[in-house]
N, C-alpha and C positions, 0 to 999 in steps of 0.2 A: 410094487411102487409104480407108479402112475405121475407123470406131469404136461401140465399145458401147453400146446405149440400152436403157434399159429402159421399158415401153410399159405402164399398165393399162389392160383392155379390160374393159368392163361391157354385160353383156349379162344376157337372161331366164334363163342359168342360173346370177350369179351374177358376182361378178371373179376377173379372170384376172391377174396379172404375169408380162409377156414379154420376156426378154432376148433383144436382135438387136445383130447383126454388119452397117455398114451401112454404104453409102457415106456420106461426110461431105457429099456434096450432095443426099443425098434428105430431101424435104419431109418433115412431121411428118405431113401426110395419108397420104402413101407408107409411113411407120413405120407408121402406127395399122391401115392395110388388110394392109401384111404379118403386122404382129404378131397381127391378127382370124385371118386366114386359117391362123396357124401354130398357134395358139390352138384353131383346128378349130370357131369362132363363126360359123355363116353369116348371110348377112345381113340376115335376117327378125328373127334373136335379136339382131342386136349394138345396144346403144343408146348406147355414146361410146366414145371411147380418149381419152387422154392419154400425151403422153411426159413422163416425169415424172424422168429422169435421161439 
């Protein structure tokens, strides 16, 4: 099972909002590193995420 999250990610260049497709058992840390990564944020810039939906 699978459901929709949307993720902001704040980083040095700026925020991001990232909708993902995700299992219903992954952690919000797991959202926020996917949503980083999909976001094209590496990890020297990124400075929080939040799931926010």
């Amino acid at each position: 099972m699978t459901r929709t999250v949307t993720v902001e990610i704040r980083s040095a260049q700026g925020t991001d909002i990232v909708d993902l497709e995700a299992c219903v058992l992954a952690t919000d840390a797991a959202l926020v590193d996917q949503a980083r990564q999909q976001a094209g944020v590496s990890g020297g810039e990124f400075k929080q995420g939040q799931v926010i939906a």
